[in-house]
C-alpha positions as CSV (number, residue, x, y, z in Angstrom):
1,X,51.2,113.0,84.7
2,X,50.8,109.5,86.1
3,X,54.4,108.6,85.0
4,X,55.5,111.2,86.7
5,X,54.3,110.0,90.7
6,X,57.1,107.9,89.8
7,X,59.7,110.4,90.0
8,X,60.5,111.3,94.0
9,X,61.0,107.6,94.2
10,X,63.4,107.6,91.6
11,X,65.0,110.1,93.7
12,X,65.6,108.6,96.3
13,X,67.4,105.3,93.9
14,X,70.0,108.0,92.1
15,X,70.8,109.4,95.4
16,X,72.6,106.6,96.8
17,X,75.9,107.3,94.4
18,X,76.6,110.6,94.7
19,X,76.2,110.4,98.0
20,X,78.7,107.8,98.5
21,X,81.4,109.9,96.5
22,X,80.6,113.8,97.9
23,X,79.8,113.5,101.3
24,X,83.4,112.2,102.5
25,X,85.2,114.6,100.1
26,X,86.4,117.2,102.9
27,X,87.4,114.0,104.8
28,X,89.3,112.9,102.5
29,X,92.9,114.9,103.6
30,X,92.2,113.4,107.1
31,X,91.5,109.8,106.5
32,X,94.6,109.9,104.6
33,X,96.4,110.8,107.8
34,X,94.2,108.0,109.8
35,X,95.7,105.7,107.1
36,X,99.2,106.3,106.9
37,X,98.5,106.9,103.2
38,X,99.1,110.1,100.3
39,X,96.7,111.5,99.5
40,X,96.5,109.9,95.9
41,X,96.5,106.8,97.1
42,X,92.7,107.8,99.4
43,X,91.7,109.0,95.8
44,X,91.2,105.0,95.2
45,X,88.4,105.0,97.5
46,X,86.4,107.4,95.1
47,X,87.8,105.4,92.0
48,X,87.4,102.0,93.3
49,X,83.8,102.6,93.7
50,X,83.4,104.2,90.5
51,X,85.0,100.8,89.1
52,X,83.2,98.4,91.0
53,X,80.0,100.0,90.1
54,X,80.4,100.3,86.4
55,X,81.4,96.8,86.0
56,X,78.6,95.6,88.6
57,X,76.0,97.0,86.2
58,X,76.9,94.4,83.5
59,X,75.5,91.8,85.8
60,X,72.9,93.3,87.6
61,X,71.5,94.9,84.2
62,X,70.5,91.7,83.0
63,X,69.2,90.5,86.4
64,X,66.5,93.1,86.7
65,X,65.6,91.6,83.2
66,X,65.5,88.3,84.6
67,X,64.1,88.9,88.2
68,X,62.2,92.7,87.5
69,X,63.7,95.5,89.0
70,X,62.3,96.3,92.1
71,X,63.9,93.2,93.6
72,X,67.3,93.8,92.8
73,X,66.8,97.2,93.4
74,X,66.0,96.2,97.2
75,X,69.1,93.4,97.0
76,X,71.3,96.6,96.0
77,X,70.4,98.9,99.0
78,X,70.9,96.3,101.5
79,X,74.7,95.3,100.6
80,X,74.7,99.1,100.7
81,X,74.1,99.2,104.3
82,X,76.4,96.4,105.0
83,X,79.1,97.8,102.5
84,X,78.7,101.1,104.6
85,X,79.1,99.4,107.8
86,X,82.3,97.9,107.0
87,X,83.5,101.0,106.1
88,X,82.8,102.3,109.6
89,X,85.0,99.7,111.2
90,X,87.8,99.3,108.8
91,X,91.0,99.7,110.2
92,X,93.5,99.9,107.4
93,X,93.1,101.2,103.6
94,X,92.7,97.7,102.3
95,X,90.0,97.0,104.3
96,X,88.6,100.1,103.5
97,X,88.9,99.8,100.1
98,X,87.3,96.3,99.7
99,X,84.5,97.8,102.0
100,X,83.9,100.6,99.1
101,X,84.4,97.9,96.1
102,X,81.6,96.0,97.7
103,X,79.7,99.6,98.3
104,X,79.8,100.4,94.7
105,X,78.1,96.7,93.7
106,X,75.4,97.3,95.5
107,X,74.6,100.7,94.3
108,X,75.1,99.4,90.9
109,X,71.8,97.6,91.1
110,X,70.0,100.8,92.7
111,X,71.0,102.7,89.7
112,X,70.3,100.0,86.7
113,X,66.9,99.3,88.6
114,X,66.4,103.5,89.0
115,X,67.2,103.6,84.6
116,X,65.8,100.5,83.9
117,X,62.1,102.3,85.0
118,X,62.6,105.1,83.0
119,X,63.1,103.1,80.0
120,X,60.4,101.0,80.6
121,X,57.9,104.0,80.9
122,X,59.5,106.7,78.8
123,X,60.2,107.0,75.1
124,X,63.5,108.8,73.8
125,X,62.7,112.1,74.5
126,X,60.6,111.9,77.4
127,X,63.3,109.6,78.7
128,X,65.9,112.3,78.3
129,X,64.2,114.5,80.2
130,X,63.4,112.3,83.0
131,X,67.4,111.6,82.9
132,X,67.9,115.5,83.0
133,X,65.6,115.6,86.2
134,X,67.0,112.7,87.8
135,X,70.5,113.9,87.1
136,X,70.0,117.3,88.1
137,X,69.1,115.5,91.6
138,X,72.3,114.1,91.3
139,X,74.3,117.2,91.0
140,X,72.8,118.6,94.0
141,X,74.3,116.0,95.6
142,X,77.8,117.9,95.6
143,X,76.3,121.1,96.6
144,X,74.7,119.9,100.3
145,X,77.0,116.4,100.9
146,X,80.8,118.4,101.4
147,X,78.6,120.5,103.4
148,X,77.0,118.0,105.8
149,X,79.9,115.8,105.4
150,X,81.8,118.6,106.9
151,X,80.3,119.5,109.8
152,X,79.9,115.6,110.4
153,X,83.8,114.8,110.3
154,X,84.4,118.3,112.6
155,X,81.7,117.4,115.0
156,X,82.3,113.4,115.2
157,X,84.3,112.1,112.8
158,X,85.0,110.7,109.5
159,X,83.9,107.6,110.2
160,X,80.0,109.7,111.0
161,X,80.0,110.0,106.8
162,X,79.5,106.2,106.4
163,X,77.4,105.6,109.5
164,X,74.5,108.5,107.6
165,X,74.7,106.5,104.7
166,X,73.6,103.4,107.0
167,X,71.1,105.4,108.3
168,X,69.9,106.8,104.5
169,X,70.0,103.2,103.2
170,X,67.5,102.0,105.9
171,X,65.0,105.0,105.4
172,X,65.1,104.9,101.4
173,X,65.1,101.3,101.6
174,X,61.6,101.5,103.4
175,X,60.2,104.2,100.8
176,X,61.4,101.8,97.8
177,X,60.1,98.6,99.1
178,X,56.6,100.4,99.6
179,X,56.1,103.2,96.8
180,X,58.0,101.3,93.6
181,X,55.9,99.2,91.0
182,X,57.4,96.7,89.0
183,X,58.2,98.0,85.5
184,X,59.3,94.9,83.6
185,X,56.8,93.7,81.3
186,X,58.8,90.7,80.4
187,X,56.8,87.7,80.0
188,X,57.8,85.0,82.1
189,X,58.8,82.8,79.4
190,X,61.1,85.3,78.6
191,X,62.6,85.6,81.7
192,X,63.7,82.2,81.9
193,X,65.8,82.1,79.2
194,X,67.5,85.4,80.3
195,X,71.4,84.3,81.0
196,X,72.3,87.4,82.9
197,X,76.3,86.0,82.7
198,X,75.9,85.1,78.8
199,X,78.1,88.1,77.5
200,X,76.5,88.1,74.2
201,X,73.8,89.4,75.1
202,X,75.5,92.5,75.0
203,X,76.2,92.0,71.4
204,X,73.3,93.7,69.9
205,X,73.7,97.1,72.3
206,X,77.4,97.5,71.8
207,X,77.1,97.0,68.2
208,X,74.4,99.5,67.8
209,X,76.4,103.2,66.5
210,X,73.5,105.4,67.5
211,X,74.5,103.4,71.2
212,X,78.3,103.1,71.0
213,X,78.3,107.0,69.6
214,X,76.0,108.5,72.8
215,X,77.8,106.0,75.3
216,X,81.5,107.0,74.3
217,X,79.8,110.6,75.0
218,X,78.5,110.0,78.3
219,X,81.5,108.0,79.3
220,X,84.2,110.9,78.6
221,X,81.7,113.6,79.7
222,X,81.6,111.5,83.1
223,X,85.3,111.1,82.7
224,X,85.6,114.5,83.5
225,X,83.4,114.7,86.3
226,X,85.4,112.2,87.8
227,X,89.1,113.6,87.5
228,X,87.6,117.1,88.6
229,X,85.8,115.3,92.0
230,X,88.7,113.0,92.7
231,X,91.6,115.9,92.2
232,X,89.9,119.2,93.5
233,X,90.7,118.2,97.2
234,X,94.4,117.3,96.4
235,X,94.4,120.6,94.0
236,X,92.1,123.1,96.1
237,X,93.4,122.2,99.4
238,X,96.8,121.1,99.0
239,X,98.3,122.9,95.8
240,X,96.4,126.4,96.1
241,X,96.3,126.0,100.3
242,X,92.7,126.6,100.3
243,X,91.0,125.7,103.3
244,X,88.1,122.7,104.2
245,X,85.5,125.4,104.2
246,X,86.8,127.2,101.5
247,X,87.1,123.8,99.5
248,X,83.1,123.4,100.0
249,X,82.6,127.0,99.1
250,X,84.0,126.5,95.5
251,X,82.5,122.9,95.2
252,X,79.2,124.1,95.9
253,X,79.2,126.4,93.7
254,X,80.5,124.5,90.9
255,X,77.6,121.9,92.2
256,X,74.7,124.9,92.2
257,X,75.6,126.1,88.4
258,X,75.5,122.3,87.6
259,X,72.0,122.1,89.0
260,X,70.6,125.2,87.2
261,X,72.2,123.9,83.9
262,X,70.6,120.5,84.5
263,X,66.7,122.1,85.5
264,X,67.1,124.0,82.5
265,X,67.9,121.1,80.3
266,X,65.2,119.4,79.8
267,X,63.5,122.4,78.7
268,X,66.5,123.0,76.2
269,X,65.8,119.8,74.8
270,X,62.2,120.3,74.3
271,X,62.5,123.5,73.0
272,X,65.5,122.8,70.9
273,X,65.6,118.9,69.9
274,X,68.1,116.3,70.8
275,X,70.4,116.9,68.0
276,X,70.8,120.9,69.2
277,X,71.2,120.2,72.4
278,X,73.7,117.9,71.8
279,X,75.7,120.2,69.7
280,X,75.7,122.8,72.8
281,X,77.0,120.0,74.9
282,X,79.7,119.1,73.0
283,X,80.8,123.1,72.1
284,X,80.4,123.7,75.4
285,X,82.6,120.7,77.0
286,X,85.3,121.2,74.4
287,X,85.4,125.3,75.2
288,X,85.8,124.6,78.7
289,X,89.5,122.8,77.5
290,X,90.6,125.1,75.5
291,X,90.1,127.7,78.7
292,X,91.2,125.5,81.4
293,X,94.8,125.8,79.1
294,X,94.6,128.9,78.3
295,X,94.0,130.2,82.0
296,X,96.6,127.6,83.7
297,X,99.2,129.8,84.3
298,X,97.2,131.8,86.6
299,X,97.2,129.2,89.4
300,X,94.3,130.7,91.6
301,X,91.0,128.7,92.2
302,X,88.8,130.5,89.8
303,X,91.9,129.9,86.6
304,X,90.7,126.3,87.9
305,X,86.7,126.2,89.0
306,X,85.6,128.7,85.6
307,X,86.2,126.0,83.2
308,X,85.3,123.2,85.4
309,X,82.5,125.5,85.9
310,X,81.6,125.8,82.4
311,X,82.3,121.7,81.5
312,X,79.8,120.9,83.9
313,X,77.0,123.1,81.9
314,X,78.1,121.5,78.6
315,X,77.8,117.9,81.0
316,X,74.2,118.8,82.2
317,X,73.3,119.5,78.3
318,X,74.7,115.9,77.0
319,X,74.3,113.6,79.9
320,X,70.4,113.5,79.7
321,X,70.1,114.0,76.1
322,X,72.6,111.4,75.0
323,X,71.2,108.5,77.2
324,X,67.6,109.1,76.4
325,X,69.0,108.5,72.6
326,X,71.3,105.6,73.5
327,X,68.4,103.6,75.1
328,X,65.6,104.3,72.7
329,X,65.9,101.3,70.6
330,X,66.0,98.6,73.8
331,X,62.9,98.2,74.8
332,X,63.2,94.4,75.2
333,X,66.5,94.9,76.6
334,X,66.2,97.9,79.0
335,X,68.3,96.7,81.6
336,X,71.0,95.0,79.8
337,X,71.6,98.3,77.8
338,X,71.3,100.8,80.5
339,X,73.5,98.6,82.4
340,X,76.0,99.0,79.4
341,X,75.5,102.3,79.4
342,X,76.2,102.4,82.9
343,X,79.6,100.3,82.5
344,X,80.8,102.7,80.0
345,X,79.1,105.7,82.6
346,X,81.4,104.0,85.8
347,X,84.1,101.7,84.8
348,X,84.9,103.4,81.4
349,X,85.3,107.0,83.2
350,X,87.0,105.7,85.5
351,X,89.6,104.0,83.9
352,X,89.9,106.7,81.3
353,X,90.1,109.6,84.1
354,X,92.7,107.1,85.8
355,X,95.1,106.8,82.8
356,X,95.3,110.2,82.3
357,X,96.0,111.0,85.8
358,X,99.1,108.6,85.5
359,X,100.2,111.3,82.9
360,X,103.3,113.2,84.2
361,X,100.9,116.5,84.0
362,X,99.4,118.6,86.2
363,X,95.7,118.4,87.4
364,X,94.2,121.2,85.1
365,X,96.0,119.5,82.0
366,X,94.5,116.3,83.0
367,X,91.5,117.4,83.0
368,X,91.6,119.9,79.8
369,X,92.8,116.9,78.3
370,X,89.8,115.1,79.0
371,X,87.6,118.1,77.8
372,X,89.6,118.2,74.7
373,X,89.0,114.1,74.0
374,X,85.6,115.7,72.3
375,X,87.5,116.8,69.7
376,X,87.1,113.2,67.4
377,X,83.2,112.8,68.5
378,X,82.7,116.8,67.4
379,X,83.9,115.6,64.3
380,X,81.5,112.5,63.4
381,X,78.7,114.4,65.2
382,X,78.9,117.9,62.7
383,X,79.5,116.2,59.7
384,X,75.7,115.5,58.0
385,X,76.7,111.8,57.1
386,X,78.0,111.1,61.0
387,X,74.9,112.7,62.6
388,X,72.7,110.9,60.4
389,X,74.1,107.6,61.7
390,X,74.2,108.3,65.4
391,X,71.0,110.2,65.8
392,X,67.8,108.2,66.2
């Protein structure tokens, strides 16, 4: 019970990414415009920061080793606010761009620091379900941002998203520095002989199956998250015609099923075990491709939004569960590991949901395709000799 006062501060930490990719989502059609750019081409902003803060983790994972992670948690939200400033006053899309690179460092260390804790406090399950709490936070992100980020951009402007990010960063920045304890037990002496640019310290995590196994997991089930927020807008609004309001009606309810699906999990996984909940995930996930294919034709939101729908339960079930069981064996290594997990989280989904949306497909095969890149994992993960390697 006293591990869990930790929790609304932990909160607050996972916030700051979600928010920086939902709440401009409905502007994005418009800042286009204010650009001179396609559409596609604004898509970079949410990608850009997806990149930037997957491969920001591999440094600022082993800093909060190094220097603890309240500190670099603090260091994060303030280049944040800065980040989110720039933003404000950028006047082309490069600008803007290198504002949201920056933007995504910074929340990087947020979210290691946010992980890191949860490691250092919880064992593998109890760690999974913390993730499951913390990331059902996170999906109700996309339910309420569109929503406020809407009426911002109609009311002010686009340019009012950023400036209540500013204003977030400075009021969570307060609660951090004031309510989080220092979770790194590290001895001092270990400390100082951290490197946190000596790449091989990521040896022993990447080498680790029961790691590499969850983290390929979490990186294609994120992948799919990814090419389903970056494309609705370009899909929703511009293919099917739909309008801003109508957009936010279809995301948020995509975003409320997600949030159900991630309070119940938790209580799956205690009820049911890692390795069953895990099988759920990945049946589910994998359904949700075959469906997305099979209902294409139809063209209409739902033929879209039911198996997105449906991908994000399967998501909610495997997201938790997995990195509770990817992290389990790093104790001396919390950071460096869930900053690898957060790499392959970020950067990995990113550049896997960007190669496939190169493809010369349409949106709903992208993203089936995605779905249907469980296929290989199902495999290793049903078969009694697999499971027994990748399951601690």
């Amino acid at each position: 019970m006293q591990k869990l006062k930790m929790l609304p501060v932990l909160m607050l930490m996972v916030i700051f990414s979600p928010l920086a990719i939902d709440i401009f989502l409905p502007a994005l059609p418009l800042m286009a415009d204010n650009f001179s750019v396609s559409l596609p081409t604004m898509q970079w902003s949410i990608s850009i920061f997806m990149l930037s803060m997957g491969i920001g983790q591999l440094f600022t994972g082993p800093l909060t080793d190094k220097y603890g992670r309240k500190p670099i948690a603090l260091v994060g939200i303030v280049i944040y606010a800065l980040s989110s400033l720039l933003t404000v006053y950028a006047a082309s899309i490069e600008l803007h761009l290198i504002s949201r690179l920056l933007q995504g460092f910074g929340t990087c260390a947020v979210a290691v620091a946010a992980f890191s804790v949860v490691r250092d406090k919880f064992d593998a399950i109890q760690s999974g379900i913390m993730y499951s709490y913390l990331n059902g936070l996170i999906c109700c992100i996309p339910a309420l941002a569109p929503i406020l980020g809407s009426w911002l951009t109609q009311t002010f402007n686009w340019q009012s998203n950023f400036v209540f990010l500013i204003l977030y960063a400075v009021v969570a920045g307060f609660l951090v520095a004031y309510y989080l304890t220092e979770t790194n037990q590290t001895t001092v002496e270990q400390r100082r002989l951290i490197n946190p640019f000596k790449i091989s310290r990521y040896k022993s995590v990447i080498t680790n199956k029961v790691f590499l196994f969850h983290g390929v997991v979490v990186m294609i089930a994120m992948g799919v998250i990814l090419a389903y927020v970056s494309s609705s807008p370009a899909w929703l609004m511009v293919e099917l015609k739909l309008n801003q309001n109508e957009f936010v009606f279809w995301f948020s309810l995509n975003a409320v099923i997600n949030i159900i699906a991630c309070v119940t999990a938790p209580k799956i996984l205690i009820r049911k075990g890692a390795a069953r909940t895990i099988s759920i995930g990945l049946i589910t996930l994998f359904s949700g491709g075959l469906l997305m294919l099979v209902l294409q034709p139809l063209h209409t939101p739902i033929a879209f939004m039911f198996p997105v729908m449906l991908s994000s339960i399967g998501f909610s079930l495997v997201m938790g569960t997995c990195a509770g069981q990817a992290l389990a064996a790093f104790g001396d290594k919390a950071g460096t590991a869930s900053a690898l997990l957060g790499f392959l989280q970020m950067s990995g989904a990113a550049l896997l949901a960007g190669v496939v949306q190169m493809l010369p497909i349409s949106i709903s095969e992208q993203i089936s395709l995605l779905m249907l890149m469980f296929a290989p994992l199902m495999y290793i993960w049903f078969s009694k000799k697999g499971r027994q390697t990748v399951l601690v």
